[in-house]
MIPA-383647 format. One line per 3 residues: number of its first residue (from 1); their letters; for each residue y, z, x of C-alpha. Coordinates in nm, 2 decimals, decimal comma. Each point is the difference from the previous one (the first is absolute). Layout:
BEGIN
NUM	A	Y/Z/X ~ ... $
***
This chain:
BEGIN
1	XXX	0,00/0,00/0,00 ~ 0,38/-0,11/0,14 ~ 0,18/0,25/-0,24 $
4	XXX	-0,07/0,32/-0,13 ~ 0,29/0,06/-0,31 ~ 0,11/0,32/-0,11 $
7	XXX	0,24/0,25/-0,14 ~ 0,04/0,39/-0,01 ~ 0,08/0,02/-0,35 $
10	XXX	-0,31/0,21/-0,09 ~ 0,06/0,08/-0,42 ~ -0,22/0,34/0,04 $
13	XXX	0,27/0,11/0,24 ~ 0,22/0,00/-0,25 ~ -0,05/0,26/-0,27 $
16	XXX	0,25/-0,10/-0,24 ~ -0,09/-0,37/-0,02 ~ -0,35/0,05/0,03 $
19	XXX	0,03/0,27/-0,34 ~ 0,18/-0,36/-0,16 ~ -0,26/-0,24/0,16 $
22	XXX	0,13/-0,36/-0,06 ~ -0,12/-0,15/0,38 ~ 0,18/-0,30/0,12 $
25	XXX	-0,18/-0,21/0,28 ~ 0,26/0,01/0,32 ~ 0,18/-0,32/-0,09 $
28	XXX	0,20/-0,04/0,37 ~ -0,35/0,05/0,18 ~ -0,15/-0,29/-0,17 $
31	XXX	0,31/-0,25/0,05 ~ -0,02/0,14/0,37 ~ -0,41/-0,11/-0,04 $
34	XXX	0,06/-0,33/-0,14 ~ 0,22/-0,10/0,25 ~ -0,15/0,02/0,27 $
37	XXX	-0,31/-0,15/-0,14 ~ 0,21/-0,28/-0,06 ~ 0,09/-0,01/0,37 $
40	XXX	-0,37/0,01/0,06 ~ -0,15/0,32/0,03 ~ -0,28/0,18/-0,15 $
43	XXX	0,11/0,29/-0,15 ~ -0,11/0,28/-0,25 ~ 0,14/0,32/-0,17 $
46	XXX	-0,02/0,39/-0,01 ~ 0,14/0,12/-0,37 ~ 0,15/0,31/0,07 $
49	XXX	0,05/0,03/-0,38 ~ -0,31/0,14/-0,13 ~ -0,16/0,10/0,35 $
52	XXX	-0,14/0,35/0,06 ~ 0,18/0,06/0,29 ~ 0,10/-0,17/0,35 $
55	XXX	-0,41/0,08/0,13 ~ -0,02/-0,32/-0,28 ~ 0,19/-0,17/0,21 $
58	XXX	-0,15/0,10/0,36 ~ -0,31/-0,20/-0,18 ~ 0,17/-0,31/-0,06 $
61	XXX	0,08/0,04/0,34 ~ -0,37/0,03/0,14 ~ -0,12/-0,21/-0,22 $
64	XXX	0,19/-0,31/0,01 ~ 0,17/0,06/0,39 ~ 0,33/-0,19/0,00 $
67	XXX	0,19/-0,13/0,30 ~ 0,29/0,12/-0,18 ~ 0,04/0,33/-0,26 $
70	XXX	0,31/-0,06/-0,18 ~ 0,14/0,25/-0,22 ~ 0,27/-0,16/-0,19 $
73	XXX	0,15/0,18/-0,34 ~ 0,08/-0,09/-0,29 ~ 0,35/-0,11/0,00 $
76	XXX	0,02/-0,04/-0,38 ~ -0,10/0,38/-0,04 ~ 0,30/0,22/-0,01 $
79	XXX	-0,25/0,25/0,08 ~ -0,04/-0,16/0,37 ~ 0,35/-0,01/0,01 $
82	XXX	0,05/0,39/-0,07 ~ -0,18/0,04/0,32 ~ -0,21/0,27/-0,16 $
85	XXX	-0,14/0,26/0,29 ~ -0,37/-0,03/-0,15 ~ -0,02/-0,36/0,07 $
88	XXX	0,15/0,03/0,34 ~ -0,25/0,23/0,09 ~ -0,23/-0,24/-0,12 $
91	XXX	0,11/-0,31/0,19 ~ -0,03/0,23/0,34 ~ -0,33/0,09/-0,08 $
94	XXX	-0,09/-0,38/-0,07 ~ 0,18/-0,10/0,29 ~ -0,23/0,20/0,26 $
97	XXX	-0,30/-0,09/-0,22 ~ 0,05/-0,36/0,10 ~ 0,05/0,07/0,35 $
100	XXX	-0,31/0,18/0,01 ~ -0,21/-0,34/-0,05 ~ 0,25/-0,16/0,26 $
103	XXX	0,23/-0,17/-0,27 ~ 0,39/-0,17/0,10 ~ 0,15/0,25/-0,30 $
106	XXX	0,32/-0,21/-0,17 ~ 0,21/0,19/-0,28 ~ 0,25/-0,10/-0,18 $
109	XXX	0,14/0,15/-0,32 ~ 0,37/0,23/-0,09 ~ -0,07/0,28/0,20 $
112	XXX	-0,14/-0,18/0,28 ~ 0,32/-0,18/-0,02 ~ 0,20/0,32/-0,02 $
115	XXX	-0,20/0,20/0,25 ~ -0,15/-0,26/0,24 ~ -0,01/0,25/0,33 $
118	XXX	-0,20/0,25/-0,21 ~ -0,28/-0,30/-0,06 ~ -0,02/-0,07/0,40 $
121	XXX	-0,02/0,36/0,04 ~ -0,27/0,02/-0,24 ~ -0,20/-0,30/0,15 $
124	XXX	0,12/-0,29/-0,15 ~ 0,01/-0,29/0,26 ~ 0,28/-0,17/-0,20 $
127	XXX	0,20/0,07/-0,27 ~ 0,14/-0,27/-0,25 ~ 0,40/-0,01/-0,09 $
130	XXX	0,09/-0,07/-0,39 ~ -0,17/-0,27/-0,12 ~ -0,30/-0,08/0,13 $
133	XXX	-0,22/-0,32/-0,05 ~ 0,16/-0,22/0,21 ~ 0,04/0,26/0,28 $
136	XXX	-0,35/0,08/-0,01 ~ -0,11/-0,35/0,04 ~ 0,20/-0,09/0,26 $
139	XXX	-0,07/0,35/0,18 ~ -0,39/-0,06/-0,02 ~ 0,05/-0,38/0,08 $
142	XXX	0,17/0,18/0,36 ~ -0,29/0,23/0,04 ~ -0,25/-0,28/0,00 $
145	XXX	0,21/-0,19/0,22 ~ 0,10/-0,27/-0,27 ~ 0,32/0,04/0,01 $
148	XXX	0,23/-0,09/0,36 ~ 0,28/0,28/-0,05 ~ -0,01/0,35/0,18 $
151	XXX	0,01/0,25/-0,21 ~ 0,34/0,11/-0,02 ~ 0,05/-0,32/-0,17 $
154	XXX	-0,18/0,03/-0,31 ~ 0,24/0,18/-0,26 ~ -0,12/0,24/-0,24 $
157	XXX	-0,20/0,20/0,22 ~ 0,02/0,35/0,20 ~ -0,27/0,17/0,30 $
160	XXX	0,01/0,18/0,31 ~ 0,06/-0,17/0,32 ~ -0,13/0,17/0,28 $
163	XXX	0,12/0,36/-0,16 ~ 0,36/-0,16/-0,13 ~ 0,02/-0,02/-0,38 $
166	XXX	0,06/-0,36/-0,07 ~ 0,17/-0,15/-0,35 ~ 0,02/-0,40/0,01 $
169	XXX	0,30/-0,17/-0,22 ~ -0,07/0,03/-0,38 ~ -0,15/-0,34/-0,18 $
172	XXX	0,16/-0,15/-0,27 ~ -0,14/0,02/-0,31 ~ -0,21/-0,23/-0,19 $
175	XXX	0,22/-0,23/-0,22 ~ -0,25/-0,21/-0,20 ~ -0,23/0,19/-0,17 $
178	XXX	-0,13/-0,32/-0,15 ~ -0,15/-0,04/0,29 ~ -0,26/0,30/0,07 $
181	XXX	-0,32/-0,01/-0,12 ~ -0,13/0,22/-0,27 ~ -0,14/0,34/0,10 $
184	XXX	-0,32/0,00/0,10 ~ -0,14/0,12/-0,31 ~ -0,38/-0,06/0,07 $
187	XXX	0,01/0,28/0,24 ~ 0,08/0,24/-0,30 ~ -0,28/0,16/-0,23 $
190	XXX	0,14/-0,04/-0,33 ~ -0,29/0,13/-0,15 ~ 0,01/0,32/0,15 $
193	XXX	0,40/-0,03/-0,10 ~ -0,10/-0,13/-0,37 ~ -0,21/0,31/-0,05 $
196	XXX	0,26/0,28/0,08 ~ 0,22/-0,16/-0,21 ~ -0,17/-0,07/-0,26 $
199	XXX	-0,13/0,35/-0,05 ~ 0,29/0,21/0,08 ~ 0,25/-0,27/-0,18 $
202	XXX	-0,19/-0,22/-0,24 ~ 0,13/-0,29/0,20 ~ 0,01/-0,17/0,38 $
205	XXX	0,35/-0,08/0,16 ~ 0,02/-0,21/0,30 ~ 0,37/-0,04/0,23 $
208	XXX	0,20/-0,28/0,10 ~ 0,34/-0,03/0,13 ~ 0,27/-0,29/0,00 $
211	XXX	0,20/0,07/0,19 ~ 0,06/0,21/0,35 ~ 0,30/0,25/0,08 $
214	XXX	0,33/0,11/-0,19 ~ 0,32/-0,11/0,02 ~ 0,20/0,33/-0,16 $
217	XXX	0,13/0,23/0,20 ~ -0,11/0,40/-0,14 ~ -0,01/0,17/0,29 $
220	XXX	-0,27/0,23/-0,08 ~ -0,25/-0,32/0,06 ~ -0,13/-0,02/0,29 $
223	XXX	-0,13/-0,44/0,13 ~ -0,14/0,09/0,31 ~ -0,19/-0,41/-0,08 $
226	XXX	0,27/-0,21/-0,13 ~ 0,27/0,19/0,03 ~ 0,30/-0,19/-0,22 $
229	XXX	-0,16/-0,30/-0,03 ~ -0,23/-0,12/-0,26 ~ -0,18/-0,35/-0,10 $
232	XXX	-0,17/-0,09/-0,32 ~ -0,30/-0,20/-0,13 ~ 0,08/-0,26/-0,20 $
235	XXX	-0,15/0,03/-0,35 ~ -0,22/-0,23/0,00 ~ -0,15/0,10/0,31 $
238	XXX	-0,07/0,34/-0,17 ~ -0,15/-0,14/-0,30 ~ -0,23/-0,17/0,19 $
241	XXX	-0,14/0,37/0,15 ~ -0,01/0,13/-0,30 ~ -0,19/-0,30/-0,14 $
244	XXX	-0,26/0,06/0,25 ~ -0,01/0,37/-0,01 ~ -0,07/-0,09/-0,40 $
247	XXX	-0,26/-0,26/0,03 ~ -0,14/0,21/0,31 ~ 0,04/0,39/-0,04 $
250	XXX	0,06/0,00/-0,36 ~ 0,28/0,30/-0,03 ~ 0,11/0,15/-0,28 $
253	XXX	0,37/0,12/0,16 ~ 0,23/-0,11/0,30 ~ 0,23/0,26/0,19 $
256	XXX	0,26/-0,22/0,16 ~ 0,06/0,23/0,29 ~ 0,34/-0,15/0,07 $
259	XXX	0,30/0,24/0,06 ~ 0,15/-0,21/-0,25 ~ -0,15/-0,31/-0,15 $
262	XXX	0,25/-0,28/-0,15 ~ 0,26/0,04/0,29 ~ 0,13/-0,36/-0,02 $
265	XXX	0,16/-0,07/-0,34 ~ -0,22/-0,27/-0,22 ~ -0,31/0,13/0,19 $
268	XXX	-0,21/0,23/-0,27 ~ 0,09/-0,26/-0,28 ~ -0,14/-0,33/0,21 $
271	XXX	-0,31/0,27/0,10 ~ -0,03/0,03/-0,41 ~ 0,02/-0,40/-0,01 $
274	XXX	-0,21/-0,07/0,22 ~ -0,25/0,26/-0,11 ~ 0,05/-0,16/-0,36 $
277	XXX	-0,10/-0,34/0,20 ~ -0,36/0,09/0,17 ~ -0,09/0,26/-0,26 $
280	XXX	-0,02/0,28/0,22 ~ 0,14/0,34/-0,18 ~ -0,14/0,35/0,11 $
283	XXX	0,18/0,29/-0,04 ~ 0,17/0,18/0,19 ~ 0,28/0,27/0,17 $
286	XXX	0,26/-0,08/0,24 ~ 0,25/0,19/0,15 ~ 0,40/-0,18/-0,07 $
289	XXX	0,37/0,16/-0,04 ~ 0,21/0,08/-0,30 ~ 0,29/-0,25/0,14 $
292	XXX	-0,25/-0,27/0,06 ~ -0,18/0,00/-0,30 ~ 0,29/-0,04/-0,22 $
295	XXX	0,06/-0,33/0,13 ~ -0,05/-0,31/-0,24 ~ -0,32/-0,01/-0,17 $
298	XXX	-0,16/0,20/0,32 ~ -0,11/0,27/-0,29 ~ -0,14/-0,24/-0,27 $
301	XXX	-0,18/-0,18/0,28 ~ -0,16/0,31/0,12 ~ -0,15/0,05/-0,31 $
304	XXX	-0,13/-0,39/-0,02 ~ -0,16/0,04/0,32 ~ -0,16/0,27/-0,10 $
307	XXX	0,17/0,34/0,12 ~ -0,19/0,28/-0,13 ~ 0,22/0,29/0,16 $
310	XXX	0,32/-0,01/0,25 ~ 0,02/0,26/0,20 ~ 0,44/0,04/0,10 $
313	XXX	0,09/0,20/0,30 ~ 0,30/0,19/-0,21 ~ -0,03/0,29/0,27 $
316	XXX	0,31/0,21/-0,20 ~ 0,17/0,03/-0,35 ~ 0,27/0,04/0,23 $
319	XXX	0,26/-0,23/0,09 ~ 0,14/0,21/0,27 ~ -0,37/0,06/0,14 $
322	XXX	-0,04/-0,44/-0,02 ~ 0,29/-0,03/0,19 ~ -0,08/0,27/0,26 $
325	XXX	-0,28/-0,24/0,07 ~ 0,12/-0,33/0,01 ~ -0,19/-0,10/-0,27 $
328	XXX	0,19/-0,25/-0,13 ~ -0,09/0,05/-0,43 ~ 0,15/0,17/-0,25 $
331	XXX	-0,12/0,23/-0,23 ~ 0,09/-0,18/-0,32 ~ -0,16/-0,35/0,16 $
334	XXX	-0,33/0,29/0,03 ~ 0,03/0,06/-0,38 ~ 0,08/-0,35/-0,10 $
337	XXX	-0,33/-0,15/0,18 ~ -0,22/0,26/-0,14 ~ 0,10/-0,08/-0,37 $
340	XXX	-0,02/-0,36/0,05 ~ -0,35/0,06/0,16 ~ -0,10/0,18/-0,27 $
343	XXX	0,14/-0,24/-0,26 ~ -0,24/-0,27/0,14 ~ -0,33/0,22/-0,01 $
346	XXX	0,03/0,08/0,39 ~ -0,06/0,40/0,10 ~ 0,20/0,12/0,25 $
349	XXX	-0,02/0,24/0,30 ~ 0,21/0,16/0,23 ~ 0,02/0,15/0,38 $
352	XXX	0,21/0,31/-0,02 ~ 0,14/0,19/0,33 ~ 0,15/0,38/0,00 $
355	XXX	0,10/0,21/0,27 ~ 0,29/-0,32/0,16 ~ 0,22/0,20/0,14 $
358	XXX	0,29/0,03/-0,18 ~ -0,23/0,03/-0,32 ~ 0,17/0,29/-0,26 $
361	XXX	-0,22/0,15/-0,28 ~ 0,29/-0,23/-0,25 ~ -0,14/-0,30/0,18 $
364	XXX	-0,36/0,10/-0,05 ~ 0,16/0,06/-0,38 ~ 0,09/-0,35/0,00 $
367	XXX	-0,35/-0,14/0,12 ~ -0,16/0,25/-0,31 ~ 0,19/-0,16/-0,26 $
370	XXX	-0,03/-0,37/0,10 ~ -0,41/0,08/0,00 ~ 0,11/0,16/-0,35 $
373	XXX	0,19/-0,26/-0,12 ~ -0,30/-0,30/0,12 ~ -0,28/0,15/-0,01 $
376	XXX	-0,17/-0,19/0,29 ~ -0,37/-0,11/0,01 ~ -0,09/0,16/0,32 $
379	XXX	0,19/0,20/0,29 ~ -0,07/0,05/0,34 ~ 0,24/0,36/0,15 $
382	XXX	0,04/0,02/0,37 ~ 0,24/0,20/0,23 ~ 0,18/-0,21/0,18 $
385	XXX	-0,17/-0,08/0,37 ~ 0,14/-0,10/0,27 ~ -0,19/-0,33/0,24 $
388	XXX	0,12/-0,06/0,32 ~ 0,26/-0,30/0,04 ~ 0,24/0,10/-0,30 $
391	XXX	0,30/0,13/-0,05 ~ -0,18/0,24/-0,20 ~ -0,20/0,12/0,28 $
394	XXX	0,25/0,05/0,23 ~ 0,28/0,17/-0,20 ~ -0,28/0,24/-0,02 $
397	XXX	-0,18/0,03/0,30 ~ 0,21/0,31/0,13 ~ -0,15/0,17/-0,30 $
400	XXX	-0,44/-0,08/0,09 ~ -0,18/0,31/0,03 ~ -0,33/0,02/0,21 $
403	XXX	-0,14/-0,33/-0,14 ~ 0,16/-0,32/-0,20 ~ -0,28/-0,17/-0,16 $
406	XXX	-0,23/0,12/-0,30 ~ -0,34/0,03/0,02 ~ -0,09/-0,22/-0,32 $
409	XXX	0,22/-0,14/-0,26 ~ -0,07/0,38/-0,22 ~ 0,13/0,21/0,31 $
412	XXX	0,39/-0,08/-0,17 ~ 0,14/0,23/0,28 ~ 0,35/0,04/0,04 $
415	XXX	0,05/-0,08/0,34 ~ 0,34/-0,01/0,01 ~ 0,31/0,31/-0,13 $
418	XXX	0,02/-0,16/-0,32 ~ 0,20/0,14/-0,29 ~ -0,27/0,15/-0,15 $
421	X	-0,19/0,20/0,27 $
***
């Protein structure tokens, strides 16, 4: 075997989402997967999701003995990107697993990117920067001597050089998403998937993105991968995934796992279009803003295309508390799109923050009475938490205590003075 995928997302470390148990497979490994089997390699996966435990993966290891163990997270998970301290402790644990069977150990992922040094430390022999399929390629195509550059010339990558912590120029990011192949969904058991979910849920949800990054500006978010920036599949190209995830896989739900899906004006109602065209509707939840959807016929078009819930990142009831975090919506556009969603037959959800500072016990007054007043589908509470390369984070950072991560996503630690503590 060339390539031994995985990721340290283990669902059993996680007590709160394994409680919920709706299992994902890790959507960034398998685009990582497929393309480098499209540049020719033979390559397979560890599924982290529903593993027992890392001594799963030293298996995998044994068993199939890769050249190269590469660990590369789930991008489209905002649990990789909380950089939660379970899974880090699991990636260094799978790291020196893979060296035991004399593995070249790549990783690549948010907190790799954030934390690169620690990764060397722990054994890594390279660490990738941001986004990573293109920097992997061209890193392995190096290592097998396919490729003429030194290594200082290949962007998107960071190691050691003879005891001196090296960090090459970032890569651009991938502008035509058109272009990448699917996932590698063979490598996934949906089966296995199919069964948890059908008898914890009554149903089987599958993920797809369409489109990578995040051009707003909230600077509690951290985009260790794409930073500013972000690209989108065309519509059709989309539709043609889901079209072969229907006539292959058969789901009964989609979570677009976009930070926000319909960024370009016209997109979600040519998406309903051209679903409309090849005959492909499953339902599904996505994750959009108030301002956004109250554009055109971006609402009614949801609902075409089959939108069964809209989950809204309205963090605050309160204006003041929006602004304190650049988050560029207003509270009325908040109430507006959730009574038009609700007018066309669409639940919605929303992402709720306490604990910014600034935060008064009126402004947590204000965010009661607007769930009062819309009585939202679903919510998800957090305290706010600060990731390293925000604004955020460092107006903050004065403040950290003994540690400045969470365990797992229930730990909801304040690790920061907040208003509240």
């Amino acid at each position: 075997m060339d390539i031994l995928f995985g990721q340290s997302y283990y669902l059993r470390f996680d007590k709160k989402l394994w409680k919920a148990m709706q299992p994902y497979p890790p959507l960034g490994t398998l685009y990582a997967a497929s393309y480098m089997r499209h540049r020719g390699y033979e390559v397979t996966l560890f599924d982290a999701m529903l593993s027992e435990g890392v001594e799963e993966w030293e298996r995998f290891v044994d068993h199939f003995q890769p050249r190269y163990a590469v660990i590369f997270e789930d991008n489209f998970n905002y649990l990789s990107k909380m950089s939660l301290l379970r899974m880090r402790e699991a990636a260094f644990a799978m790291i020196e697993s893979a060296h035991k069977f004399g593995c070249t150990v790549i990783v690549a992922g948010a907190d790799m990117t954030d934390h690169a040094e620690k990764y060397l430390e722990k054994g890594a022999d390279y660490v990738i920067i941001g986004e990573g399929e293109e920097s992997l390629g061209d890193l392995i195509y190096h290592l097998e001597g396919k490729d003429a550059r030194i290594l200082r010339e290949i962007p998107g990558i960071a190691y050691m050089d003879h005891g001196h912590f090296v960090k090459n120029l970032p890569r651009p990011v991938i502008r035509n998403l058109d272009n990448m192949p699917f996932p590698a969904w063979d490598l996934v058991d949906f089966e296995r998937y199919r069964d948890v979910w059908m008898e914890n849920h009554g149903y089987f949800s599958v993920n797809m993105v369409t489109t990578r990054g995040c051009p707003f500006h909230c600077n509690w978010c951290a985009k260790p991968i794409w930073g500013q920036r972000y690209n989108v599949r065309s519509p059709e190209n989309v539709v043609q995934e889901m079209k072969w995830l229907k006539e292959n896989v058969n789901p009964d739900h989609i979570w677009f796992m976009d930070d926000i899906m319909g960024i370009q004006d016209k997109w979600i109602e040519e998406f309903a279009d051209e679903l409309d065209t090849q005959g492909v509707h499953i339902r599904f939840k996505s994750l959009n803003r108030a301002d956004l959807l109250l554009r055109g016929k971006t609402i009614s078009a949801l609902a075409r295309a089959g939108a069964e819930i809209v989950w809204i990142g309205a963090e605050s009831g309160s204006q003041k508390i929006l602004d304190a975090m650049d988050k560029g919506t207003q509270v009325e556009q908040i109430y507006e799109a959730t009574r038009k969603m609700h007018e066309h037959g669409i639940k919605v959800a929303f992402f709720l923050q306490f604990g910014y500072p600034g935060e008064t016990r009126a402004d947590i007054e204000l965010t009661m009475q607007m769930m009062r007043d819309l009585l939202p589908d679903d919510i998800g509470i957090s305290v706010s938490y600060p990731l390293p390369g925000t604004p955020f984070y460092d107006r903050v950072k004065s403040e950290f205590g003994d540690r400045v991560n969470w365990v797992d996503s229930e730990d909801l630690a304040m690790l920061y003075e907040g208003p509240f503590v």
